[in-house]
N, C-alpha and C positions, 0 to 999 in steps of 0.2 A: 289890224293885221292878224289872219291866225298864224303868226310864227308863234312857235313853243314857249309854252309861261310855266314859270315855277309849280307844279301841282300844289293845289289844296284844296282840303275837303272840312267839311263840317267833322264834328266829333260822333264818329258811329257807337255803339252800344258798346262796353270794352268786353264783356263780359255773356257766353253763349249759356242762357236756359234751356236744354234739350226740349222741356215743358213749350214753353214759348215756342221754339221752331215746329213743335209737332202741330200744333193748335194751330199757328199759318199756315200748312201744310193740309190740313184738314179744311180750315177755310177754305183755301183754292179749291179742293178736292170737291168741295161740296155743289161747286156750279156745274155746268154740260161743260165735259171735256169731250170735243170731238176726236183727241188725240185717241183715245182709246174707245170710242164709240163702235159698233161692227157697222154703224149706217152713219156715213159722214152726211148732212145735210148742206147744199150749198145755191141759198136764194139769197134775196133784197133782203125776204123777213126775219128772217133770223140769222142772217151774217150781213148786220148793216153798221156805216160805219157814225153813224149819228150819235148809237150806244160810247161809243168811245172814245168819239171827241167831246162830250158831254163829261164822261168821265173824267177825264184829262182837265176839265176846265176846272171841274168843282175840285182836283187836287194842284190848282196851280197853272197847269201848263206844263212840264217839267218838260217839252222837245222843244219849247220856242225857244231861238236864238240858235238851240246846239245844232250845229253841221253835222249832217247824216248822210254815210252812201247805204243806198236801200237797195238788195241785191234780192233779183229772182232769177228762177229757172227750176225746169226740171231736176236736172243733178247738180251738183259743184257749187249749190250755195253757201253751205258751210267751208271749204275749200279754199272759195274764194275769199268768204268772210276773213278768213283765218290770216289766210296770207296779207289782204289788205291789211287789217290791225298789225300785223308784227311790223310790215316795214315802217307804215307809220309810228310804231313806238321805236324804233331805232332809230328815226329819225330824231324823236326826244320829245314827241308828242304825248299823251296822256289819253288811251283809246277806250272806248268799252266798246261789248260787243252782245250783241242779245243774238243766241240763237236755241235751236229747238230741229226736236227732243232734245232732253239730256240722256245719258247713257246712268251712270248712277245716282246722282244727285239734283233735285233742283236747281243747285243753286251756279251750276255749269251754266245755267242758262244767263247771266246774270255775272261776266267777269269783265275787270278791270287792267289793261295790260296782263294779260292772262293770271290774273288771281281770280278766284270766285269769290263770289257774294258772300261774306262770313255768317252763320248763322244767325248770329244775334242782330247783325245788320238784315238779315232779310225777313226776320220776325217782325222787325221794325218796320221796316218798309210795308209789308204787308198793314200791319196797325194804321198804318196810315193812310191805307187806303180803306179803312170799313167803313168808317162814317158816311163816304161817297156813296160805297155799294151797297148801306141798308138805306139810305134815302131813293137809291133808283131801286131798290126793291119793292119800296113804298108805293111808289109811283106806281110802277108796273101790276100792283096786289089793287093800287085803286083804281087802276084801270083793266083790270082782268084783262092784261094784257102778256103773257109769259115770254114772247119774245121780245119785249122792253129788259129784261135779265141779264147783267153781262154772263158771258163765258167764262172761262180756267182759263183759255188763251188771252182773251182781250186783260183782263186781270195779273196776267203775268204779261204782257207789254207793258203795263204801266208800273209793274215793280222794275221793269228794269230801265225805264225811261226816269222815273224819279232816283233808282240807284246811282244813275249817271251825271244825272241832275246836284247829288248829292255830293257825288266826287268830284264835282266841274272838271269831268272830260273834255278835253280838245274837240273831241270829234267822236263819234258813236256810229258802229256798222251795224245796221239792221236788216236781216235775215228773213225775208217770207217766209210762213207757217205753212200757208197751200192758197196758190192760186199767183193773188198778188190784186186782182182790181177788187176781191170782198176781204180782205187781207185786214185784221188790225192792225200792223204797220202801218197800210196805207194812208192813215192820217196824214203822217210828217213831212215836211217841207225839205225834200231831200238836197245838197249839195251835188251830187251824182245817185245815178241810177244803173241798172245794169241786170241784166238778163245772160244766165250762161249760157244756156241751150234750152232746147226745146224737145219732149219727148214722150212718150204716152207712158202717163201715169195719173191718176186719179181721175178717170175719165168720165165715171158718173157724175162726177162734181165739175168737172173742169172742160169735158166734150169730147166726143169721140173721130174728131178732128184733130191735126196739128194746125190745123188756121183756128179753130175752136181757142184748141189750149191755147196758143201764142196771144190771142187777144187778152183772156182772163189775166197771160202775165203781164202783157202791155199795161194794163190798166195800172199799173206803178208809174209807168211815165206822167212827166208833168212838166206841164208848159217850160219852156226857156231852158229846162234842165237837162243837160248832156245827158246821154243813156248809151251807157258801154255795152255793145254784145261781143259774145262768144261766135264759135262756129253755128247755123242754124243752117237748114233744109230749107230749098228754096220756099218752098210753101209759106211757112213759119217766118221767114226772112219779107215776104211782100205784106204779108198782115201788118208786124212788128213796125217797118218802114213805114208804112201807111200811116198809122197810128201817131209814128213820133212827127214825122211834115203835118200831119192835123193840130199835134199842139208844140210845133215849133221848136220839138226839142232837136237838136243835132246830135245823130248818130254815130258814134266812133264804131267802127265795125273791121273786120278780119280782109287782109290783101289790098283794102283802098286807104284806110288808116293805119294798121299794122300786120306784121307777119311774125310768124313764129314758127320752130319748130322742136322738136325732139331731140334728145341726146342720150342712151342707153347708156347705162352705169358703164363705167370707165374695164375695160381687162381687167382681172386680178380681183375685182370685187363680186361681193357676195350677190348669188342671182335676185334675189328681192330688193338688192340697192334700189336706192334712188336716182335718178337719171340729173341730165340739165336741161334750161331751157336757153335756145337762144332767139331772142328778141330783136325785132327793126322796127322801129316809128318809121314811117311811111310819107306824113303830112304833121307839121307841126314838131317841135321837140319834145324828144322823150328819153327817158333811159335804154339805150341801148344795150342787147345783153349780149357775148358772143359765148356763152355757155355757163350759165346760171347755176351754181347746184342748187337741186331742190330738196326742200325737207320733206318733200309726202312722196307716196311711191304711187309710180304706175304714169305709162304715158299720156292718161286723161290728164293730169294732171298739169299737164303741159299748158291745156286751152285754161285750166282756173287760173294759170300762176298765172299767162296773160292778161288777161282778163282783170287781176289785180292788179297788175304793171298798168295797164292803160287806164284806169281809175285813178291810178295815183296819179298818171302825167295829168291827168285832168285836174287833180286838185290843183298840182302846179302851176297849171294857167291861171288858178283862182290864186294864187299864192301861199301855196302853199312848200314848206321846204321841204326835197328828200332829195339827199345825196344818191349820189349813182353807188355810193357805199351802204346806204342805209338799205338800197331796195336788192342788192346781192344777199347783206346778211341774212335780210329781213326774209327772204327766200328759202334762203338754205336751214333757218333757224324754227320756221312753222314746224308745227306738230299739230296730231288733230287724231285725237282716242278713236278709234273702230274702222276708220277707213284705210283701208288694206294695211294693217296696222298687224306689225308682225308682234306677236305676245309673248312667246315663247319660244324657243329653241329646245332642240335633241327631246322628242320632233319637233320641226319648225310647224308652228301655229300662226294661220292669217287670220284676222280676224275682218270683218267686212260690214258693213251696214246696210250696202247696196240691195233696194228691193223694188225695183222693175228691171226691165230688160236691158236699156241701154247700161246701167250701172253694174251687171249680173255679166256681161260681155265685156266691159273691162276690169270687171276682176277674172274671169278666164283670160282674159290678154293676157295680164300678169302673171298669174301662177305658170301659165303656157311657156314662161322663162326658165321653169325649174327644169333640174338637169331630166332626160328622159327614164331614167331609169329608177326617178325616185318616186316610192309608192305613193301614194294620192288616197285622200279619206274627206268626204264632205259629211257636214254635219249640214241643212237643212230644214228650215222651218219658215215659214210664209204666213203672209195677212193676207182676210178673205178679198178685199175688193181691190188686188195685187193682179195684175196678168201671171199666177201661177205656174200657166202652162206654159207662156214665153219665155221663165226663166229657166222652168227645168229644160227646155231645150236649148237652151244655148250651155247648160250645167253636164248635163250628160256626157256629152261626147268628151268629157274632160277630165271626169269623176270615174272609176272604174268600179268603186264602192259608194254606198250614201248611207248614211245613219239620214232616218225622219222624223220629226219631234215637233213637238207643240211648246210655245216659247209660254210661261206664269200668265201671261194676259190673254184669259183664252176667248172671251169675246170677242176678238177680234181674229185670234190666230185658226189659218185654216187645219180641223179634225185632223189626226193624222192617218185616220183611216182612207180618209178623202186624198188626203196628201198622196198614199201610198198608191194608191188608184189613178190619180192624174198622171205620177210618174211612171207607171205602168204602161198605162196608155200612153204616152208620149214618147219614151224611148222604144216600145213599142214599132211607132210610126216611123220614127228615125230610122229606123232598117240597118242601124249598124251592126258591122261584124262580129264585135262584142260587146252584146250590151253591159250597162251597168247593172250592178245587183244592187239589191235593197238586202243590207247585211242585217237592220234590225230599223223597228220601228218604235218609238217609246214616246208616253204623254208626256213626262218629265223631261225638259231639255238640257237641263242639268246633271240628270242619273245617265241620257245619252250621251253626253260629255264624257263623263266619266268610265263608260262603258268603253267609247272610241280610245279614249286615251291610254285606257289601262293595260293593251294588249302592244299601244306602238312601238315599234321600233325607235330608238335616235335619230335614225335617216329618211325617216314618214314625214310629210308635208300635211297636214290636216288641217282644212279649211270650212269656216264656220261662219254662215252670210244667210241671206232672207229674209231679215226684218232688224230693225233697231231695238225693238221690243227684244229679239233671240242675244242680240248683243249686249245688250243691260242684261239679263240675267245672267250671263254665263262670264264676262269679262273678269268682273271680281274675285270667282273662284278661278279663272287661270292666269290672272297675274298674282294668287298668293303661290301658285307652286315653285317647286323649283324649276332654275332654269329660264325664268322671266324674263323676257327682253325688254330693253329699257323701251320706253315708250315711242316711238319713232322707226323710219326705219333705216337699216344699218347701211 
């Protein structure tokens, strides 16, 4: 039965060597990281997934037996992630959660009921997987074959499948990296599946279609196993469908299975609150919500909190326990670093992660809350093989000023001279009344931080989004100022 068992874990390392974690650190570092590649490559031959079920075996297995929900989609999969693991440790479960990027630390990628991987436990971790990975180095060197090599990504799936392995987690939510059917997750033998939405981003790699993209994510599905969506565009929704009646999965989906909707922060609270959600199972039992508070801000959030809700009722059919108590707190209690993640007060600072279109249009939703009269300052910065121009046009007409900057990863990060030139031309095009101005342009996105903030007002709203990359750099110097908002939002 998985009803909740006493946690226990093996004995981790007690004792953190900085030496030790840098030296794993550097391991990882030293394979193809596509995460900061400026050319994501995405075929059979070098994102296959033979590499890392192979891996996986020669250290054990560490995902056999563990129950997994494997979540894709264009946005909301950390969201989702997030909110699934809190209800289930409310419930009194023992969750891990692998997700990606991190924002400052490795080892974010890699928590247990929201603690992270401690240093000395992830040095370890790592150690234990090198033997595997100079043997398949071996291999590939006596076969002049370089894409026998694992990756930085498949390498960090399997520290955190043996971390979890380590902790004897109840249950482990696993996060696509990109795509989902060339995905190293997709080894695992998921308990649920789940796709949020669908939406153009990474289209070199993933198709210049949404029937394209929707398949690459389908390819998470797996025979017999439930697959929870989100809201999706008809297109994306006949592909998706197709796919799960091919291998038999049953599709829990939005209005035939469940509905939901929105609740705008209550009078009296502050405009960046957080809203609720209210929830209806449709077919089948589920937790009903008649106004849920939510711990993440912004009405997208609406469809991931669903979206975890109907995951869970899914576990429940497999037996699994969550009180109608566990999945209110469990709700109201997520957090989740950068997404519309208010930092700071007097000015209020959003901080945002969102970098396509769809996620760039609901952080304008959001900020679109703030009182009219209060001034507005965007700090962007973008990655090259990003629809650039789709975001600053939905950025503009919102933004009356922009600082433009280049986030430390600059292989990847789009020139700012280039940046300053697309927004030109694009607001340009917009034909509006008042355009925005480009108040200054700077390579350092840190010194344009610091440049924005220096002159703000108390009552300035400054907003800082474009890439995860621009969000890891700048987060830690403005949650050391004064004035920090606690992590979450209010």
């Amino acid at each position: 039965s998985p009803a909740p068992v006493a946690s226990m874990s093996d004995p981790a390392p007690s004792s953190a060597d900085p030496a030790a974690r840098e030296r794993a650190i550097a391991f990882l570092l030293s394979r193809i990281n596509y995460e900061k590649s400026p050319a994501l490559p995405f075929d059979q031959r070098r994102l296959k997934l033979d590499r890392m079920r192979s891996l996986l075996a020669r250290v054990g297995n560490p995902d056999r037996g563990l129950p997994i929900v494997h979540v894709a989609g264009t946005k909301g999969k950390g969201s989702t992630s997030a909110f699934v693991a809190r209800i289930l440790r409310e419930a009194g479960y023992d969750v891990g959660v692998f997700s990606s990027p991190h924002l400052e630390s490795i080892e974010e990628r890699f928590a247990v009921n929201d603690e992270l991987c401690g240093p000395a436990e992830f040095a370890s971790l790592v150690d234990k997987l090198r033997p595997a990975v100079h043997a398949m180095d071996a291999e590939a060197a006596a076969s002049d074959d370089r894409s026998l090599r694992l990756t930085f990504f498949e390498l960090i799936t399997a520290v955190a499948l043996l971390h979890f392995k380590r902790r004897k987690v109840d249950l482990a939510v696993l996060e696509v990296g990109l795509g989902g059917r060339l995905d190293s997750t997709n080894v695992c033998q998921p308990a649920v599946t789940a796709i949020t939405c669908i939406d153009y981003d990474h289209m070199k790699q993933l198709g210049e279609t949404l029937p394209e993209i929707a398949a690459e994510k389908a390819g998470i599905v797996k025979p017999g196993v439930p697959l929870v969506v989100g809201p999706l565009e008809p297109s994306a929704y006949e592909v998706i469908a197709r796919i799960a009646r091919e291998r038999g999965a049953r599709m829990v989906e939005p209005e035939r299975d469940y509905r939901f909707s929105y609740e705008e922060p209550a009078a009296g609270s502050p405009w960046f609150g957080a809203g609720r959600l209210r929830y209806e199972p449709v077919t089948g039992a589920g937790h009903g919500l008649a106004g849920a508070p939510l711990g993440l801000c912004g009405e997208h959030q609406a469809a991931n909190a669903t979206v975890a809700v109907a995951i869970v009722d899914e576990l429940t059919r497999q037996g699994w326990l969550a009180s109608q108590e566990s999945v209110e707190r469990g709700l109201a209690a997520t957090t989740l670093p950068g997404r519309l993640e208010v930092a700071r007060t007097e000015p209020t600072v959003v901080l945002d992660v969102a970098h396509n279109v769809a996620s760039i249009a609901a952080l304008v939703k959001f900020v679109d809350r703030a009182p009219a009269d209060m001034p507005r300052r965007l700090l962007f910065a973008a990655t090259r093989d990003k629809d650039v121009r789709g975001m600053i046009r939905e950025l503009a007409p919102a933004f009356p000023r922009a600082w433009l900057a280049e986030y430390q990863e600059a292989s990847r990060a789009v020139p700012v001279a280039e940046l300053a030139a697309m927004w030109r031309e694009e607001t340009a095009a917009l034909g509006l009344v008042s355009p925005p101005s480009i108040v200054a342009t700077e390579a350092d996105a840190l010194a344009a931080w610091q440049t924005i903030v220096g002159d703000a007002g108390p009552d300035e709203l400054i907003c800082a989004t474009g890439s995860f990359f621009l969000i890891a750099q700048l987060r830690p110097a403005i949650r050391a100022t004064p004035h920090a908002a606690p992590s979450r939002c209010v």
